[in-house]
N, C-alpha and C positions, 0 to 999 in steps of 0.2 A: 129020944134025946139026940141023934146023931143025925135024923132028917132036921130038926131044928136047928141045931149048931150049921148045918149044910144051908136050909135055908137064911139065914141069918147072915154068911158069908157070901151067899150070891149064887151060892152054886144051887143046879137042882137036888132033889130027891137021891137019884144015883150018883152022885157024887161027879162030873161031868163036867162043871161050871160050864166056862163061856163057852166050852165047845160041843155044848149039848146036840147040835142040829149038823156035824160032820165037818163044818167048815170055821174057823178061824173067826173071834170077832176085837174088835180095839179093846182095850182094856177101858180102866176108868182113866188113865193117865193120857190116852189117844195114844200113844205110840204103835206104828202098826208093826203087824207079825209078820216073820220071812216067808216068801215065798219061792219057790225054784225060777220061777219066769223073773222077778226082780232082783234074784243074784245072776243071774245070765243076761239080766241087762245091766249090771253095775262090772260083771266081768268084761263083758265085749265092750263098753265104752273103757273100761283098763285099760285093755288093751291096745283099742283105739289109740288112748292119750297115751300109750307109752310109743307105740310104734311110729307118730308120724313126727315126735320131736328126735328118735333115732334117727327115721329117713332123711328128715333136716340137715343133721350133722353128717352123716355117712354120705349123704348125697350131694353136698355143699350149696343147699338152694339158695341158704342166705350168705352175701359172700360175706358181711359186716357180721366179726365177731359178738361185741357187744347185744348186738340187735337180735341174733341169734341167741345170745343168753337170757334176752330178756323173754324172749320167746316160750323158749323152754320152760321158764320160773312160771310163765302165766300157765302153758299145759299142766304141769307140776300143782300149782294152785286147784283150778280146776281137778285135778283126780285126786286130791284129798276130799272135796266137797263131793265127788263121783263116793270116795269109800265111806264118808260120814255120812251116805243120804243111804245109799245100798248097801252095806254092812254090818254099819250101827245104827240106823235105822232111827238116825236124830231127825230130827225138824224143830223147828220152831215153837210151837205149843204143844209138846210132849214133855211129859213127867214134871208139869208144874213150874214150865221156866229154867228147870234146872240146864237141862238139853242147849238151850239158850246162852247162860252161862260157859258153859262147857265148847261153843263154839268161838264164844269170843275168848276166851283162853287158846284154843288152839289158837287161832287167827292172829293172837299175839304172840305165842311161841313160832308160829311157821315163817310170823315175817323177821324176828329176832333171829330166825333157824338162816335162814334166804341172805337179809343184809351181810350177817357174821358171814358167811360162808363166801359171797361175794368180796365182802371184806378182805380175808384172807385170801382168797384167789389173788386177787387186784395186788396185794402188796408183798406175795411170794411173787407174782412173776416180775414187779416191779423191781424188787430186793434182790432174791433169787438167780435170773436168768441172766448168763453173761452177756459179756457187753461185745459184737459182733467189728469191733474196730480193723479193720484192715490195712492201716496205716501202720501199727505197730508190729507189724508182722515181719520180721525178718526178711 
């Protein structure tokens, strides 16, 4: 009864399923499994994409504020899609479209995330930051 129930679910004999032969295989959904060598490449590109928008800023490459923000937002973009492809292990035709779904939600919260945030920058320093008049000055 229990090698039937086993084959029946997919799995062999020994109860093992897809990993009967030592090595990882796609499921029915295609989503692929973790590997060490593919979170050590989603880490060092991390890394990457965080260290050269620091070096940016600390180093003053770009002198144009603005442009330099906008900068930053595209590396920023990029390492969310670096964590959603190496981490969580989305793509595109995984899990029946859901995956799919689930990126255009993000891609809608990050750009609602990004505008807002800009938003409020732009109109705290605009409101905010005193007014440097030197005329009034005793």
């Amino acid at each position: 009864m229990s090698a039937e129930l086993n084959t029946l679910h997919g799995a062999n004999v020994h109860g093992h399923g897809a990993q009967a032969h030592g090595h990882a295989h796609e499921d029915d959904h295609g989503a692929g499994h973790a590997s060490f060598g593919g979170y050590m490449k989603g880490f060092i590109l991390s890394v990457i994409l965080t260290a050269i928008p620091f070096w940016l800023v600390m180093g003053g490459v770009i002198e144009d504020a603005q442009t330099t923000a906008v900068v930053i937002m595209a590396f920023a973009a990029v390492q969310i899609v670096v964590h959603m492809v190496y981490f969580l292990h989305m793509n595109l035709s995984s899990e029946g479209g859901w995956n799919m779904l689930s990126l255009t939600f993000t891609v809608i919260i990050v750009a609602i995330t990004l505008a807002g945030s800009m938003w409020v920058m732009y109109h705290l320093n605009t409101n905010m930051m005193p007014v440097h008049d030197m005329s009034q000055l005793p």
